[in-house]
N, C-alpha and C positions, 0 to 999 in steps of 0.2 A: 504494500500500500504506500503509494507518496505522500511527501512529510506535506502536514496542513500547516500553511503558515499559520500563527497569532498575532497580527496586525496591532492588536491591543498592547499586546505583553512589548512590540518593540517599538510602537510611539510612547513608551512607559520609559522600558531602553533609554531612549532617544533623549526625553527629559529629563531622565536624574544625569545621564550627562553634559548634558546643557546647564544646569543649574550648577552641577559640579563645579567644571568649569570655568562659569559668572564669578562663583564662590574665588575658586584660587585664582582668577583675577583680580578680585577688590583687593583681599589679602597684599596680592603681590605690591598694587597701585599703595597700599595703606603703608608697608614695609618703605617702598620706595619715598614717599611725602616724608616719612619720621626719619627716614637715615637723610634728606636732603633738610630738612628742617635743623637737626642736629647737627648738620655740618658747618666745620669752622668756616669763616667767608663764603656764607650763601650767598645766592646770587640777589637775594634782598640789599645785604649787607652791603656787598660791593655796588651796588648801583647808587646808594643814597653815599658810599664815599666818592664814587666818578661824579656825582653829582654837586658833592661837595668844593669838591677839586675846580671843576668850572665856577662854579660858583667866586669861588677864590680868586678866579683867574681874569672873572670879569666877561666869560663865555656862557650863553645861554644854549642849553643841545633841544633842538626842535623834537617836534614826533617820531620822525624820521629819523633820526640820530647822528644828522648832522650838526656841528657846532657854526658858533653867530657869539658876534661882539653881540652886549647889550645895551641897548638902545642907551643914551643919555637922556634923563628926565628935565624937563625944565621946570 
C-alpha cells in the first residue's frame, strides 16, 4: 500500500520550525544590541565626539556628512 501523506502533521512541521527559527533570530539580534551597547566607543559615542570635534573647529557636518564653515551670526 503507498505511504498516505498527512498534510496536517507537516504544515504543523513547517510551523514549529518557523517559529523556531523567528525565536533564534530575536535571540541572536538581542545578543548582538547588548555586546554593541556594551562596547567601548560605540558608534553612539564616537559620533557625538566627531561631533564634538567640529564643533571645536568651527565646522558644521550636514545630513549628508559633509563638513561647512559655520555660518557667522550677526
Amino acid at each position: 500500500m503507498p505511504f498516505k501523506p498527512n498534510y496536517r502533521f507537516d504544515r504543523a512541521e513547517r510551523a514549529r520550525s518557523k517559529e523556531a527559527k523567528k525565536i533564534e533570530k530575536q535571540e541572536a539580534q538581542a545578543a548582538r544590541r547588548k555586546a554593541n551597547r556594551n562596547a567601548p566607543g560605540s558608534t553612539a559615542e564616537a559620533q557625538d565626539a566627531a561631533s564634538t570635534e567640529l564643533h571645536q573647529a568651527g565646522l558644521h557636518e550636514d545630513r549628508d556628512g559633509s563638513e561647512r564653515a559655520d555660518e557667522e551670526k550677526d
